[in-house]
N, C-alpha and C positions, 0 to 999 in steps of 0.2 A: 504494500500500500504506500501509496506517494506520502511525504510527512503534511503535504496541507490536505490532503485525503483526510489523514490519519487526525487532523488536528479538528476537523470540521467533526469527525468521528463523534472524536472525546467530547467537542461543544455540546452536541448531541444527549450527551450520557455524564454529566457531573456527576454520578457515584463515581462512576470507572474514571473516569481522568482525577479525580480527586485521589482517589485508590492507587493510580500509577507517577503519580507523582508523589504521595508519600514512600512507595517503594523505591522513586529514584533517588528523592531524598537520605532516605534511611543509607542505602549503600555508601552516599556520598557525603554522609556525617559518619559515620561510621569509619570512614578510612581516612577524612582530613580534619574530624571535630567542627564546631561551629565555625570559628575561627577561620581557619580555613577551607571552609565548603564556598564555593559559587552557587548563587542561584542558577546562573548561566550555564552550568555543567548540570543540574540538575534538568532545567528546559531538555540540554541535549539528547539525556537519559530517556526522555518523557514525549510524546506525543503532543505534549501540549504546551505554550508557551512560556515566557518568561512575564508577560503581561498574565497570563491566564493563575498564573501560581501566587502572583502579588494578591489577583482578584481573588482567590480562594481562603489563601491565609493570613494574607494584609504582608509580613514582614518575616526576615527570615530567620528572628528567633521564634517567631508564633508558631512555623512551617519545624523548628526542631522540637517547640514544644509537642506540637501535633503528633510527631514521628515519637518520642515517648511516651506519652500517653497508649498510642497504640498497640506500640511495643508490649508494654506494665500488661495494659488490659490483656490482649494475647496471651502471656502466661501466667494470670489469675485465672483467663476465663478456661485455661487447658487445664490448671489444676480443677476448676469447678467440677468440669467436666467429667472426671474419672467419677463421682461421685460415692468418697470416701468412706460417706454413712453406710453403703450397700455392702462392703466388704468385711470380711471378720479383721480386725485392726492390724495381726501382723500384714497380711495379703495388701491391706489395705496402703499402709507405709513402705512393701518391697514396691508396689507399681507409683507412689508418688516420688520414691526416691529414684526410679528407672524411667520414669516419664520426664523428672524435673533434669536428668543428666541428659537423657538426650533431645531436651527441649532447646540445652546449652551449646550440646556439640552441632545440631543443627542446624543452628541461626548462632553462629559467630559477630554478625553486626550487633546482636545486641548485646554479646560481653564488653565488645570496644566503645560501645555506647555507654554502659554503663564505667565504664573505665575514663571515659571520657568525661561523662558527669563528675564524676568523683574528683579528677582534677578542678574542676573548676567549682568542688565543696557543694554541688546536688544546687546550685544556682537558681538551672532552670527548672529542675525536677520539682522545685517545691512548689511553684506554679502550674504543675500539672494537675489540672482537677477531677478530683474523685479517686487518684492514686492513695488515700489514707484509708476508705471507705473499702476500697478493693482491697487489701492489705489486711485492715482489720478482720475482712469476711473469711480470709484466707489464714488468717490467727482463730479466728471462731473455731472452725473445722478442722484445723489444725488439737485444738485445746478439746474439741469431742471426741476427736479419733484418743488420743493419749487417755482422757477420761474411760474411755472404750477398752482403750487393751490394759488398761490397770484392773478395771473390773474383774476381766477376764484373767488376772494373773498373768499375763504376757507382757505387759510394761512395767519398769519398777517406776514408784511411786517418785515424785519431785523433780517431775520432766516439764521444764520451760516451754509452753509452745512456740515464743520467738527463740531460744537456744535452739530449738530443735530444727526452725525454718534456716537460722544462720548456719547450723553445720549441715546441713542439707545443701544450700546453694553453695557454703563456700568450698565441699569438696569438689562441688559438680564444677564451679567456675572456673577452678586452680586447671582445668584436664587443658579449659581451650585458653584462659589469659595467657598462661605461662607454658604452652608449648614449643614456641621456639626459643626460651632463653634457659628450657627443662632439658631440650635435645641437643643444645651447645654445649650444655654443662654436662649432662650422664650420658649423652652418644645414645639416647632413648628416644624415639620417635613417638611421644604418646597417642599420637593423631594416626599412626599405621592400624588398622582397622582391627589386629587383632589383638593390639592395646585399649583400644579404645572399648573392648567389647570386657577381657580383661578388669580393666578399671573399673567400666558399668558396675559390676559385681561386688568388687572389692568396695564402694563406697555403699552398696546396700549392704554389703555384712557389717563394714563400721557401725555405718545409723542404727542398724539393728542388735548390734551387740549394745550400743552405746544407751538403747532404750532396756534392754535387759531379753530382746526378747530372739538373741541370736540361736 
């Protein structure tokens, strides 16, 4: 499709061009930070303009707010998803520890994202709305399931729902942050696919020893 084809397209259809411009985005805050991203390089990504992107998000911290937001939402609404209640709690804790790891190794933009945030002390992230509410819901559920397998005798007793979310992501995140400065240093490829599968494993029997219920 010719790109003013393609652009008359997206005029046509504001979901989808709004939808493909936060995917050009995200790549392209992801690999230069705000700081360093162009809108101009995003247009390019995108079917649709540089004028059309301004018209959408107004500015292009609004357009990185945007792309966080969606991100957060994304892997709240994957965790909702499995729907933790329905499983007996260990079952329940190996598929959110095996979903949340390869939620991580899959979308790499969003570790550098959040890496990115972080430099710049969660700046923009605190202006992302509805990120506390999502958080929270995903600590609820978090704090049912644990209530769940304590009952049961499968979790010991004085398990932090946020302790339990922090060592959850920060094993899952450490596989994809620090794989190239992990492979310079031990000559280990963590990212060679039968590391990566390896690992999987290995961070569900932590969490799960760590809860008591290995």
């Amino acid at each position: 499709m010719r790109r003013g084809a393609a652009r008359n397209s997206a005029q046509r259809d504001p979901a989808r061009s709004r939808e493909d411009i936060l995917d050009a985005a995200t790549e392209e805050f992801a690999e230069k930070g705000l700081s360093g991203a162009r809108i101009d390089a995003i247009a390019l990504r995108t079917s649709t303009s540089k004028r059309m992107i301004y018209y959408y998000f107004g500015s292009k911290q609004a357009l990185y707010r945007s792309v966080l937001e969606r991100e957060y939402t994304r892997i709240r609404d994957a965790e909702a998803a499995i729907a933790l209640e329905r499983m007996p709690p260990k079952k329940a804790l190996q598929q959110l520890v095996r979903q949340t790891f390869d939620w991580h190794v899959e979308r790499p933009t969003f570790v550098r994202l959040v890496m990115n945030e972080n430099i710049h002390h969660a700046e923009h992230l605190k202006n992302v709305p509805g990120l506390r509410r999502l958080n929270k819901a995903m600590i609820a559920s978090l704090a049912d399931l644990i209530e769940r397998g304590v009952a049961g005798r499968v979790f010991r007793r004085g398990i932090d729902a946020v302790d339990l979310h922090t060592n959850i992501t920060a094993l899952c995140f450490y596989t994809v942050s620090n794989r190239y400065t992990f492979r310079q240093g031990f000559a280990r490829d963590m990212w060679a696919p039968r590391e990566v599968a390896r690992r999987r494993e290995q961070v569900v029997d932590v969490i799960l020893r760590w809860c008591g219920a290995g």
